[in-house]
Every structure is written in structure tokens, then in C-alpha cells.
C-alpha positions in Angstrom: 10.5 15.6 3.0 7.1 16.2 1.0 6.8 19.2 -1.0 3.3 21.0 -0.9 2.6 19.9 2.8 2.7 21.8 6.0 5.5 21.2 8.2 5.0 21.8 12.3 7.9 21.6 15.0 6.3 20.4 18.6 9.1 20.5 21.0 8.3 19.0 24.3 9.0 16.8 27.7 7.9 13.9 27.9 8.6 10.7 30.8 11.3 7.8 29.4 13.3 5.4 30.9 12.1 7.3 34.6 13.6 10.4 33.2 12.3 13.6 31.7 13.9 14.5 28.7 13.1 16.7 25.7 11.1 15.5 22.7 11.2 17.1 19.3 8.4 16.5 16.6 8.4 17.6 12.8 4.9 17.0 11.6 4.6 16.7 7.5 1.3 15.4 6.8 0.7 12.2 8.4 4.4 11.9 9.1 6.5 12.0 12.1 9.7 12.4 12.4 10.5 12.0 16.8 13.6 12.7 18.3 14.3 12.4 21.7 16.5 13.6 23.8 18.9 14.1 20.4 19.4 10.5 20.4 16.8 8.8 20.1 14.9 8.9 16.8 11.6 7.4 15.6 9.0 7.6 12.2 5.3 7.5 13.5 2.7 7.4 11.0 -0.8 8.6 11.3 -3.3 6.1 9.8 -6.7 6.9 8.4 -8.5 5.8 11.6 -6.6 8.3 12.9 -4.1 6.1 15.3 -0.3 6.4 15.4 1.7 3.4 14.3 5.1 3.1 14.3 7.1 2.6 11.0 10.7 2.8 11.9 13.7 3.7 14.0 14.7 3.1 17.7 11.8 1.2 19.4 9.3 3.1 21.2 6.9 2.3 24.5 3.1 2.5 23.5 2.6 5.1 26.1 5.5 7.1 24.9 3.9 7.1 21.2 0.5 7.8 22.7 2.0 10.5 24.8 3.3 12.3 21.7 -0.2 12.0 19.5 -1.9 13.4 22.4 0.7 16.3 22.4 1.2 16.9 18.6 -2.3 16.1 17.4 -4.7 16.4 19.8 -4.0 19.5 21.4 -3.3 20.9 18.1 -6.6 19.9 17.1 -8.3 20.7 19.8 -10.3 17.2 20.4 -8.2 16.7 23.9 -10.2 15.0 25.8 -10.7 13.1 29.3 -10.9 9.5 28.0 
């Protein structure tokens, strides 16, 4: 883990494999750590452009990694929006 960044926990649920289970997110800059359902764990990394790209761990769905930008950095930004 950095030192000198801001660390955020998200915890959520989120649709995978047809089944809702829990999804916890530690935010450290432009790094995220995903675990789901405390078995399943990811890295996401936020690029400059502002996407979320996938670095490492258990393979994740494109929706599920847009699902979790749209729930740890857009709503926490507040730029949520219809399209």
C-alpha cells in the first residue's frame, strides 16, 4: 500500500455469475484492490483518461468492472450520469 494517499473502503452488491453477492473495494489513488464475495479478488487501475483497466487477479466481466467504477468513482464523484 502507498504511503501519503487516501485510502477509501466501498462495500457493495453487485450481479455475478446470476447471483448477488457482496463486493469490497479499497481505493488508494488510482488503485483497486476488488474482492468479491471473499473469494474472488481483482487489481483495477484507473488510467489518465479516466477508464478502469484491469491489471491482475481472477478475470473479471467488462460489465462487472464498469459496474464497480460507476459505484466507487462516480458516485463518489458525483459525475453519475444517464449515459
Amino acid at each position: 500500500m502507498e504511503t501519503g494517499k487516501d485510502v477509501s473502503s466501498h462495500l457493495f452488491t453487485l450481479n455475478y455469475a446470476e447471483r448477488e453477492l457482496s463486493c469490497l473495494v479499497e481505493r488508494s489513488g488510482d488503485r483497486l484492490d476488488v474482492l468479491i464475495d471473499n473469494n474472488i479478488a481483482a487489481v483495477l487501475q484507473i488510467t489518465d483518461q479516466g477508464s478502469v483497466e484491469q491489471v491482475s487477479g481472477d478475470e473479471l466481466s467488462e460489465s462487472v468492472i464498469n459496474f464497480i467504477k460507476k459505484e466507487v468513482i462516480e458516485k463518489v464523484n458525483g459525475t453519475e450520469n444517464s449515459g
